[in-house]
C-alpha positions as CSV (number, residue, x, y, z in Angstrom):
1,X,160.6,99.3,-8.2
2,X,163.9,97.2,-8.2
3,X,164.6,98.5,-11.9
4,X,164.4,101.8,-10.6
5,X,166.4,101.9,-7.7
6,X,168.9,99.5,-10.1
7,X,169.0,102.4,-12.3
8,X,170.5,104.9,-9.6
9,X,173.7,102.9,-9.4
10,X,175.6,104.6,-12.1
11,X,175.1,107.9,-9.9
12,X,176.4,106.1,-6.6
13,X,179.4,104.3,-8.6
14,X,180.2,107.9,-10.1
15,X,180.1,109.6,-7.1
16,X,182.4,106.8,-5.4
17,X,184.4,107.3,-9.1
18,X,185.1,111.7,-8.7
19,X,185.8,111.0,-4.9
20,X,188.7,108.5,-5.6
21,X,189.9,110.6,-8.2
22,X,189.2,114.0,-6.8
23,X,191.2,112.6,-3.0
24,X,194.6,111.1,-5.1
25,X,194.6,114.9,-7.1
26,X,194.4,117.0,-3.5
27,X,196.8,114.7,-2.1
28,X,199.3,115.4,-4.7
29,X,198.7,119.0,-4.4
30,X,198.7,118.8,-0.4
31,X,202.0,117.0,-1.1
32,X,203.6,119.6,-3.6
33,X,202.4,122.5,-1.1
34,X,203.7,120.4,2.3
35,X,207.3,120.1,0.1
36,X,207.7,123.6,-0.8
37,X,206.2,125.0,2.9
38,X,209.3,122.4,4.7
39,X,211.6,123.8,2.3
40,X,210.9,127.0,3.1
41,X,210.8,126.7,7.0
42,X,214.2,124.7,6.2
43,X,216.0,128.0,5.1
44,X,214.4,129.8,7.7
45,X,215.8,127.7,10.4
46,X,219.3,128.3,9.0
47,X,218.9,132.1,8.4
48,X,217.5,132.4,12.4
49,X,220.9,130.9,13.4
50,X,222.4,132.9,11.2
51,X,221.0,136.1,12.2
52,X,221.5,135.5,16.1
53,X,225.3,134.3,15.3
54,X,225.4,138.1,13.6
55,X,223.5,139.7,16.7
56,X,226.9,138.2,18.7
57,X,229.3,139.7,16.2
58,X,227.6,142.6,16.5
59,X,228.0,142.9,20.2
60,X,231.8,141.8,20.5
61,X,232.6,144.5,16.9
62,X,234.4,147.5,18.1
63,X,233.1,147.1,21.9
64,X,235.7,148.6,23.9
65,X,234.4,147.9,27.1
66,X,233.9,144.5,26.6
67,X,237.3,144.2,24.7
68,X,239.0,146.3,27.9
69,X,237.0,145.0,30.6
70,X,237.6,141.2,30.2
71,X,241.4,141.0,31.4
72,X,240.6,143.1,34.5
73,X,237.2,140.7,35.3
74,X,239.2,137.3,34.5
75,X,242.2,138.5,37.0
76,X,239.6,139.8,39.8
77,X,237.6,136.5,39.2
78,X,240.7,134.6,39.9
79,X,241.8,136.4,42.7
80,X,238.5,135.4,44.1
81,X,237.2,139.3,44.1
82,X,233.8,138.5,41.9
83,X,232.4,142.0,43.0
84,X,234.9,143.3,41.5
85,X,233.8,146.8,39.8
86,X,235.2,145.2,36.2
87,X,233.3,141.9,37.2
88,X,230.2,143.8,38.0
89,X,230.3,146.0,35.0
90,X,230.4,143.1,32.6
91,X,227.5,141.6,33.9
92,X,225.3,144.9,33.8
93,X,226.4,145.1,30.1
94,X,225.6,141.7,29.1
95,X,222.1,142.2,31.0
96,X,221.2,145.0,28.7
97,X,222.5,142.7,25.5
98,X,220.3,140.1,27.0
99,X,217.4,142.3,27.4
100,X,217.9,143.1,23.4
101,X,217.3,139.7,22.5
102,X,214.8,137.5,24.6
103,X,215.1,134.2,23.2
104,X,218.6,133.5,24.6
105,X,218.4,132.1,27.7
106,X,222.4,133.5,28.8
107,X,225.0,135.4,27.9
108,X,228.2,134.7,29.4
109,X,231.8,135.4,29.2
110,X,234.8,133.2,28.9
111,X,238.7,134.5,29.2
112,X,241.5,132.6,27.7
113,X,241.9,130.1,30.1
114,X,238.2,128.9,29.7
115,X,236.9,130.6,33.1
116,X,233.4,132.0,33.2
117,X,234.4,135.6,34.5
118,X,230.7,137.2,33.7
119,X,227.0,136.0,33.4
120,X,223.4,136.9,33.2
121,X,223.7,133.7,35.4
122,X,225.9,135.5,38.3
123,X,226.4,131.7,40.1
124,X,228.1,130.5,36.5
125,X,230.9,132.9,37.9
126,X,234.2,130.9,38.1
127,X,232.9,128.2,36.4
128,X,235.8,125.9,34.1
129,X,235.2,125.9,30.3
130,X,238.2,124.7,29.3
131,X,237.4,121.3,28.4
132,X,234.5,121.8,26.6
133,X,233.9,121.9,22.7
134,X,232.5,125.4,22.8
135,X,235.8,126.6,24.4
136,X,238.0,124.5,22.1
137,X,236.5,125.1,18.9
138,X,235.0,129.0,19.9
139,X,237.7,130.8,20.1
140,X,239.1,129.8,16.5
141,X,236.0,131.1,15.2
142,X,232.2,131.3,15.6
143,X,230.5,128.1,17.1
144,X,226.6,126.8,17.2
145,X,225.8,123.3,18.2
146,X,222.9,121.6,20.4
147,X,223.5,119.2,23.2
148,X,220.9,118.1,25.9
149,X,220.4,119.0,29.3
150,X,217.9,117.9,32.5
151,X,215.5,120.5,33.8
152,X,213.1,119.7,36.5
153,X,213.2,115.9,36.1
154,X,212.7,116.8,32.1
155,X,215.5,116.0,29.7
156,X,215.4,118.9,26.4
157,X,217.6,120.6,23.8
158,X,219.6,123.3,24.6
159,X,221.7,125.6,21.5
160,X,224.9,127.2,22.6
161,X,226.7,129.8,20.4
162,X,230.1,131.6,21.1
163,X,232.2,134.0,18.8
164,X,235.8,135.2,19.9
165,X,236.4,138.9,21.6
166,X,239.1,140.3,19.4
167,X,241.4,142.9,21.4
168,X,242.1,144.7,18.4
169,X,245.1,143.6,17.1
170,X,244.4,140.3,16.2
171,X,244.4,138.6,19.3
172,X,241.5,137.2,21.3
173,X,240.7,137.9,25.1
174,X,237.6,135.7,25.6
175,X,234.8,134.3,24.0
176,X,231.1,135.8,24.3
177,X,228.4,133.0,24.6
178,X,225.1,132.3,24.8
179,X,222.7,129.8,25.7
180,X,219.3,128.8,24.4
181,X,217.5,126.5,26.6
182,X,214.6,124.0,25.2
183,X,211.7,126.1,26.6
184,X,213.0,129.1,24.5
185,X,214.3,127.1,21.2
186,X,210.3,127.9,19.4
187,X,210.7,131.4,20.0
188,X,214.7,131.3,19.1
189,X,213.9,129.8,15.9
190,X,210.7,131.2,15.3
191,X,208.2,128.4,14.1
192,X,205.0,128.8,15.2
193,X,203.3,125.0,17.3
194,X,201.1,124.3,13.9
195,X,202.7,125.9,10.7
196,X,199.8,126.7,8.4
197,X,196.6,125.1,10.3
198,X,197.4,121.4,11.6
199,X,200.9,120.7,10.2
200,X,203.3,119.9,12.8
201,X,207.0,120.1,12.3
202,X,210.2,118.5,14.1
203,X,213.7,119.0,13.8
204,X,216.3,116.3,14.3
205,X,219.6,116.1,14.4
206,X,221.9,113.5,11.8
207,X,221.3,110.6,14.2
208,X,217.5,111.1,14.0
209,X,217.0,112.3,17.6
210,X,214.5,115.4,18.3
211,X,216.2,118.8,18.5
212,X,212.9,120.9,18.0
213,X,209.2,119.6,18.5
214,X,206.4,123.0,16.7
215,X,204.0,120.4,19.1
216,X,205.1,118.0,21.1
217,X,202.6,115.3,22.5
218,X,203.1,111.8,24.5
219,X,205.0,109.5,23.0
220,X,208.3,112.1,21.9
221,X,211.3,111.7,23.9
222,X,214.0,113.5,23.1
223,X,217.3,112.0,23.2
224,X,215.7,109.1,21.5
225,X,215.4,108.5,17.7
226,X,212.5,109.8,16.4
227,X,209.9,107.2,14.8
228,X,209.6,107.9,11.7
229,X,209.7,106.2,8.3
230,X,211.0,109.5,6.9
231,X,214.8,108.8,7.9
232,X,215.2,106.3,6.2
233,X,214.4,108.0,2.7
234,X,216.4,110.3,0.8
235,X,215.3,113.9,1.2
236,X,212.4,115.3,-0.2
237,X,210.3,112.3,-0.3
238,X,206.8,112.4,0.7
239,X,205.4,109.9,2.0
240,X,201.9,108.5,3.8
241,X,202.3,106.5,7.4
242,X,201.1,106.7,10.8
243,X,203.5,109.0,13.2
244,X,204.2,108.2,16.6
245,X,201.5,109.5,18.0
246,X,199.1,106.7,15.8
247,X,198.0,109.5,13.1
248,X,197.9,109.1,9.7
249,X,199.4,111.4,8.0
250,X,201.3,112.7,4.7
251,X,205.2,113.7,5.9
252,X,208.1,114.9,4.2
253,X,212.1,116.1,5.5
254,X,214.7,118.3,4.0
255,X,218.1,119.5,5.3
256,X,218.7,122.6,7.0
257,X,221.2,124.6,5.0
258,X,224.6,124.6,7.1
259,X,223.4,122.4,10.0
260,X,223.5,118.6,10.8
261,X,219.7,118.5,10.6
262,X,216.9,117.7,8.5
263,X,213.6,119.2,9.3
264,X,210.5,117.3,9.3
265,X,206.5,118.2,8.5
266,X,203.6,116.1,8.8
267,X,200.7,117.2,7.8
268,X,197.3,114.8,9.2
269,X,195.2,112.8,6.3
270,X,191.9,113.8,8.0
271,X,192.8,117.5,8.0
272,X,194.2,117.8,4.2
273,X,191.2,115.2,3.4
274,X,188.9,116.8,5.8
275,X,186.3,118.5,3.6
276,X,186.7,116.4,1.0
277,X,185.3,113.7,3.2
278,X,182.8,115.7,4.6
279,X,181.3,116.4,1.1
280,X,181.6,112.8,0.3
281,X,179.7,111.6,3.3
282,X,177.2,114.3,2.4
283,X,176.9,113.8,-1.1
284,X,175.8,109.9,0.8
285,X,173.3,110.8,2.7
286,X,171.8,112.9,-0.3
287,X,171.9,109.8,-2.4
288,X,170.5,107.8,0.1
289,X,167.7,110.1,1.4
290,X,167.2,110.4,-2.4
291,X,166.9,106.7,-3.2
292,X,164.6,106.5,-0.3
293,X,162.2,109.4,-1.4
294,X,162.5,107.6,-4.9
295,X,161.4,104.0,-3.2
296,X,158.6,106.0,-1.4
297,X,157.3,107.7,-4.6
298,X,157.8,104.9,-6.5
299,X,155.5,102.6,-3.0
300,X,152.8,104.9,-3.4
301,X,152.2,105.2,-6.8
302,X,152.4,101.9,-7.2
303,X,150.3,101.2,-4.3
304,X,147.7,104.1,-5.5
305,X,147.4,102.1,-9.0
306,X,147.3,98.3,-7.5
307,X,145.1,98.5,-4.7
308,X,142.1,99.8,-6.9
309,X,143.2,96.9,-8.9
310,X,143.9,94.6,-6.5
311,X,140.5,95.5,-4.6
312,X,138.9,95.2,-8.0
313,X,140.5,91.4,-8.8
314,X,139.5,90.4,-5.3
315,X,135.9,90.9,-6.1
316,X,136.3,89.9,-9.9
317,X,137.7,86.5,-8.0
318,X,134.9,86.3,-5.8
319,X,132.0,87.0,-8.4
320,X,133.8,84.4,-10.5
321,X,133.7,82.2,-7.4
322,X,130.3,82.7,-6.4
323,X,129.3,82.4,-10.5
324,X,131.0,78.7,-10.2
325,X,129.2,77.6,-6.8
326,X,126.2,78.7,-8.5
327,X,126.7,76.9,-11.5
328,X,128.1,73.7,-9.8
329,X,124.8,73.8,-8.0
330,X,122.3,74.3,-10.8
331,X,124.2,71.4,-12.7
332,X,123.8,69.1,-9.7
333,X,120.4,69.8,-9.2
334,X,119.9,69.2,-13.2
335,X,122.3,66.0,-13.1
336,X,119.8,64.9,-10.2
337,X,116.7,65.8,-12.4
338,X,117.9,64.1,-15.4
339,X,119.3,61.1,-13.4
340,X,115.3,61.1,-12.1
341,X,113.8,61.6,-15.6
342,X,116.2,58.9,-17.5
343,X,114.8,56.9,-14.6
344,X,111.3,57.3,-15.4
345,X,112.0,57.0,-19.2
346,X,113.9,53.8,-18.9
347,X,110.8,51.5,-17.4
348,X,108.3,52.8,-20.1
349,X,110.8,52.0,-23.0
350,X,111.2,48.5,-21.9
351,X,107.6,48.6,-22.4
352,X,107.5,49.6,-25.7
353,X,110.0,47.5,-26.8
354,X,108.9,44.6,-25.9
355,X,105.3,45.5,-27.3
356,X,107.1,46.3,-30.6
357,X,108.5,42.7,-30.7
358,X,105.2,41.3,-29.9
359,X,103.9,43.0,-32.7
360,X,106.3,42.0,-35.3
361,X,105.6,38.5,-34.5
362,X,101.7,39.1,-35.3
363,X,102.6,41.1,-38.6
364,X,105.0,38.8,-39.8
365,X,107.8,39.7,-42.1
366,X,106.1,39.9,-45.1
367,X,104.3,43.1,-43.8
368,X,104.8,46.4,-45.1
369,X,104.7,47.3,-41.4
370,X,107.9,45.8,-40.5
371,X,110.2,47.9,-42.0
372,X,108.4,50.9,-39.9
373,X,108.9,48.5,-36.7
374,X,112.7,47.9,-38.0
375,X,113.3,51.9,-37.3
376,X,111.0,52.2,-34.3
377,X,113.5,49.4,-32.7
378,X,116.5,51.5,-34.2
379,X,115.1,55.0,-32.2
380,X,114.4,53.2,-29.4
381,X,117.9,51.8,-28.9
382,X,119.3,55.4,-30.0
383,X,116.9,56.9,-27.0
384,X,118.4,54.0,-24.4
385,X,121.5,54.5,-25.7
386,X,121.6,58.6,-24.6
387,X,119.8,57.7,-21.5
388,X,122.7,54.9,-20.5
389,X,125.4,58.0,-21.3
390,X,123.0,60.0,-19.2
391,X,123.4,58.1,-16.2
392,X,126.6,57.0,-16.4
393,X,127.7,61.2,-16.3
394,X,125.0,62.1,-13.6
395,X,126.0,59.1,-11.4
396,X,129.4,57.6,-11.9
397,X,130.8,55.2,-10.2
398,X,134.1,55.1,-8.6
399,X,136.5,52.8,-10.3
400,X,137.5,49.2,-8.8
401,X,140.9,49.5,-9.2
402,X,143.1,46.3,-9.8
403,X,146.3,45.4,-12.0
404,X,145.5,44.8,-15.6
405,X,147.9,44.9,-18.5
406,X,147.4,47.8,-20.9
407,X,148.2,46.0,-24.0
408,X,145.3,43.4,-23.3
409,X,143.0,46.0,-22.3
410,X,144.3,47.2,-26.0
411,X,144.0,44.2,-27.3
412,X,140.0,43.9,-25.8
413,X,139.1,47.2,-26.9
414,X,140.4,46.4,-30.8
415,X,138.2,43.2,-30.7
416,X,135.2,45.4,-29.8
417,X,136.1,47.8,-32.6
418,X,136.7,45.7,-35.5
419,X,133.2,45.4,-37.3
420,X,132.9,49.1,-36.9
421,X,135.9,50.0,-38.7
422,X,135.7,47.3,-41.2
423,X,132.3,48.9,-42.2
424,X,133.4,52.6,-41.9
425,X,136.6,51.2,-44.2
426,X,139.2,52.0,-41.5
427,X,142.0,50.2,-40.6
428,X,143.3,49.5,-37.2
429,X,146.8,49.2,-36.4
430,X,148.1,48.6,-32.6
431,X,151.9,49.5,-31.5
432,X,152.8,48.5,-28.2
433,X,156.2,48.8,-26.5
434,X,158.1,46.2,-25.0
435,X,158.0,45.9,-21.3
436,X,154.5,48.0,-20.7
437,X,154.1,47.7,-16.9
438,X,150.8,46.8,-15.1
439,X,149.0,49.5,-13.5
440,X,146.0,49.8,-11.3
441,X,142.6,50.7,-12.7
442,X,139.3,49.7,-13.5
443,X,139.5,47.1,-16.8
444,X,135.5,48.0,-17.3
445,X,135.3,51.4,-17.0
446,X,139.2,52.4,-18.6
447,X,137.6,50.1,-21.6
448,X,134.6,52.3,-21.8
449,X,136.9,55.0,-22.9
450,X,139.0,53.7,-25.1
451,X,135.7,52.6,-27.1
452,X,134.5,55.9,-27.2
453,X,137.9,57.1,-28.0
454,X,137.8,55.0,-31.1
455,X,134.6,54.8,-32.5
456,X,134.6,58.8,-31.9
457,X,138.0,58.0,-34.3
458,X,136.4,55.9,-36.8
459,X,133.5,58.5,-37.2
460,X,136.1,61.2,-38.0
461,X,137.5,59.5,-40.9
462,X,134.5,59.1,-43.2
463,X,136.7,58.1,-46.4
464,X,138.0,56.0,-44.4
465,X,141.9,55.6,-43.1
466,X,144.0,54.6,-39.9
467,X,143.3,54.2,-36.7
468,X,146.6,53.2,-34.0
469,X,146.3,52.4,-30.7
470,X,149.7,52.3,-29.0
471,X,151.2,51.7,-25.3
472,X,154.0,53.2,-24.0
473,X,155.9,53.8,-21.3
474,X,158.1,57.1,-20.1
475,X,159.6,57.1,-16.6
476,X,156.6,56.5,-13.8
477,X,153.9,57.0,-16.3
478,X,151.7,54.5,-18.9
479,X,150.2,56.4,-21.6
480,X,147.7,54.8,-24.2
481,X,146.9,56.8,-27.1
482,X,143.9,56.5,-30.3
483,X,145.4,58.4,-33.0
484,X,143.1,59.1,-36.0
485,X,143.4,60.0,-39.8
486,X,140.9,62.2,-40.1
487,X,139.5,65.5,-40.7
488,X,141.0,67.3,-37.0
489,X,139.5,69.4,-34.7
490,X,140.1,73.5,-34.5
491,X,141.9,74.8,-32.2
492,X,138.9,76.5,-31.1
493,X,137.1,73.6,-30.3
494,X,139.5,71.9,-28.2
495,X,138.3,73.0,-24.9
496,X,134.6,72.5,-26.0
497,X,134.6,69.4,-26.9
498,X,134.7,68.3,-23.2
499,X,131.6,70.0,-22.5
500,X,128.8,68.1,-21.6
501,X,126.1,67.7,-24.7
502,X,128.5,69.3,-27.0
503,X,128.6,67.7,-30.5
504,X,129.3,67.6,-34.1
505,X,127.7,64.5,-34.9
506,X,124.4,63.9,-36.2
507,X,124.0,61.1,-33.8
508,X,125.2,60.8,-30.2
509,X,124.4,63.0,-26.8
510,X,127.7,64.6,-27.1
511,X,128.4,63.2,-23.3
512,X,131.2,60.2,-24.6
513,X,134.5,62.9,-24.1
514,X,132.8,64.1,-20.7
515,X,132.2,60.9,-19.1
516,X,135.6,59.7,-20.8
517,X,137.3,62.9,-18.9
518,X,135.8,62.3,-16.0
519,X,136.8,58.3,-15.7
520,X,140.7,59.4,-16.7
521,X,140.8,62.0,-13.6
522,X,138.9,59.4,-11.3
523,X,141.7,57.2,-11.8
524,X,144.0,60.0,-11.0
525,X,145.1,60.1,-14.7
526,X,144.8,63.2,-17.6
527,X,143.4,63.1,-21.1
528,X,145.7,64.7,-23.6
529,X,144.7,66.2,-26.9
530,X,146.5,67.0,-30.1
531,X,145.4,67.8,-33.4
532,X,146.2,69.0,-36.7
533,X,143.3,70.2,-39.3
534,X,143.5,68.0,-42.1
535,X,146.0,65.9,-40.7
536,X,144.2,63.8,-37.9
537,X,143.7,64.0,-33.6
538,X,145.7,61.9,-31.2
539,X,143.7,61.2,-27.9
540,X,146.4,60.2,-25.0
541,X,145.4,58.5,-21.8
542,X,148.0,59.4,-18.9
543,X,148.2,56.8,-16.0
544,X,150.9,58.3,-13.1
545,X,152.1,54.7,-11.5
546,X,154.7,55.1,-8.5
547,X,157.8,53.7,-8.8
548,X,157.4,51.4,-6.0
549,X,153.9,50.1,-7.1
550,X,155.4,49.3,-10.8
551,X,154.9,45.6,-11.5
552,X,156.2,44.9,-15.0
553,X,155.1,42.0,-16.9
């Protein structure tokens, strides 16, 4: 299951690949597109001042009545007459220009000496210009700047504009002005409050403070600088920050073409990345529901296919179990049986054997007869012999543990031996390590193996050979092993040989490596085998002795 869901990360990590790559491409192309667009509303800013500095011109060119009325209204205006008909007149005809021309706030007239002397604001009447730039620098020529101004508690931008009133000859007799205040600067420059969907723009002036807002929200003040990392870069730059207003967003700034300012677009992250991100989080929950649905396929099949099997093994186990109990109780009620009969056999021999001896006493040895009681004595024995083995597998007894030295339990069992192998021509060597500790066990009954061990040894090798018995010890274990020269066992066999009356031999119950098993695991031990075919078996007695119960000689 894991190696399938494994196997869908190359989709996730591609997916997570084309939206990295796919975001930095639309950003660039967001940021070409933002560039060009602020350009563009750059030079339109500039041509809007432009074309209402021309709408003035055109007002003041060739107007007579204007040109004629202005010395009249600034003479009646100083001799404190401002309902004067020439004062009057002048501000009917500047209604009408007004009327033309709704983004400017006022239009207002100025005579030589800087006095207001007509107004679309009739209480500017008699109001002193002369001290101001637009007076100063207005009537050399035509004038546009911004300044600020306080409305209602609110602080804004205001534009004023002013071209001289030429008499005709070359002379001036005024200047006509005009006023745009800050609640009419979006419709005088004509910028709508998002320029093409979310992008907001701002104009500042060369000190950085806000002249024009497409969208203004908490946080802009005019008359103070604008935050924004985009002053401080040459123009054109785009760049990606958060704005005032804690957005993130991609901005750039440009100058306006014959003005002081630089005009600024931002355009937000989440609305040029908008879709993109929605398609990524999508293409997420796809891949997810899709890894899911695969887990769930992937669950039932697999639970379609292993609970048959597992149902199936369960009652495979418990057939195998039951088999066991079964068996484990048929061979306890035969061990019983046989314990019963060897019993019963044992008496009745002792009979006979000791009627055989009384007999070959009456014959004598110079009978015929006594060579056929010779192998009567030599079956009986053989008989006694399977019936001790019998026993001793049917009803062993548990070990009397105590500390004995492994090399003279080696050194006991070779003394046993000896005759045996000296008849069979086999030679016994012992290697014992240095330092062999003393271990707990039963002398007797360990002894009793090692015997069988190496008889079974000196029975393999009927051409003669080697036998070694060696000690040694690894870690917190004693191991004593009876290696043999002689013909192996298959590898077939190794597992059989441990079963009880299995055998090769001629002679023998085939019980010696089951009772031998069975005292090595009553002392907690193993019994290892190895063997080669042709080469010899090596029988290895395992003793596990804890390190604090070592005691070394």
């Amino acid at each position: 299951m894991w190696f399938l869901v494994l196997s869908l990360v190359p989709l996730f990590i591609s997916n997570a690949v084309g939206y990295s790559v796919t975001s930095r491409i639309i950003e660039r192309q967001a940021q070409r597109y933002l560039l060009a667009l602020t350009e563009i509303e750059a030079q339109h800013v500039a041509t809007e001042v432009e074309r209402h500095l021309l709408y003035l011109d055109a007002v003041v060119a060739g107007n007579v009545l204007l040109t004629s009325s202005v010395p009249f209204a600034a003479g009646a205006v100083r001799a404190g007459d401002r309902q004067a008909a020439s004062v009057t007149g002048l501000h009917e005809h500047l209604d009408r220009k007004l009327a033309e021309l709704p983004p400017l706030s006022e239009l207002f007239v100025i005579d030589t000496a800087g006095t207001v002397v007509a107004s679309t604001v009739h209480d500017r009447v008699g109001a002193d210009w002369s001290q101001t730039e637009l007076f100063r620098l207005g009537k050399h020529g035509r004038y546009f700047a911004n300044d600020l101004e306080t409305l209602g508690g609110l602080v804004g931008p205001v534009y004023r504009l002013a071209i001289p009133i030429p008499d005709g000859e070359g002379a001036s007799v005024g200047l006509l002005a005009a006023t745009v205040g800050f609640d009419r600067v979006q419709g005088f420059l004509r910028i709508t409050a998002h320029l093409a969907g979310d992008i907001h723009t701002f104009i500042v002036d060369s000190e950085g403070r806000p002249l024009f807002a497409s969208h203004p929200h908490a946080g802009l003040h005019y008359g103070q600088v604008l935050s924004s990392p985009l002053l401080g870069q040459p123009d054109g730059v785009v760049m990606r920050y958060v704005n005032y207003e804690g957005v993130e967003v991609l901005g750039t700034s440009v100058p306006v073409p014959q003005r002081s300012w630089r005009y600024v677009a931002e355009a937000p992250v989440s609305s040029v990345l908008g879709q993109l991100r929605g398609l990524a989080l999508l293409a997420a929950l796809l891949e997810a529901a899709f890894a899911l649905s695969l887990v769930a396929i992937v669950w039932v099949v697999a639970r379609s296919i292993v609970a048959p099997l597992r149902r199936d093994s369960a009652n495979r186990i418990q057939e195998l179990h039951d088999h066991e109990m079964r068996r484990a109780a048929q061979l306890a009620s035969v061990g019983e049986l046989a314990s019963g009969i060897a019993h019963e056999i044992k008496n009745p021999l002792v009979g006979v054997a000791s009627g055989l001896d009384l007999l070959g006493k009456e014959i004598g040895s110079s009978s015929r007869a006594e060579g056929y009681l010779r192998q009567m004595r030599t079956q009986l024995k053989r008989i006694e012999s399977a019936i001790r083995d019998l026993l001793s597998y049917a009803r062993p007894r548990e070990p009397r543990l105590m500390w004995t030295d492994p090399t003279l339990l080696v050194d006991r069992v070779i003394g046993l031996t000896t005759s045996q192998a000296e008849a069979a021509g086999v030679r016994i060597e012992k290697r014992a390590a240095e330092a062999i500790p003393k271990i707990k066990l039963d002398p007797e009954l360990v002894a009793q193996t090692l015997v069988n061990l190496a008889l079974n040894g000196i029975q393999a090798m009927e051409q003669g050979g080697v036998l070694t018995i060696s000690t040694t010890s690894v870690c917190d274990e004693v191991r004593i092993a009876v290696s043999d020269t002689g013909t192996g066992i298959p590898e077939e066999q190794r597992e059989t040989i441990f079963r009880p009356f299995y055998t090769t031999k001629h002679k023998g119950s085939g019980l010696g490596l089951a009772i031998t098993r069975g005292i090595v695991e009553r002392h907690d031990g193993r019994l290892e085998v190895e063997s080669e075919v042709g080469s010899g078996s090596t029988f290895t007695l395992v003793f596990s002795v804890p390190q604090d119960e070592l005691v070394t000689q």
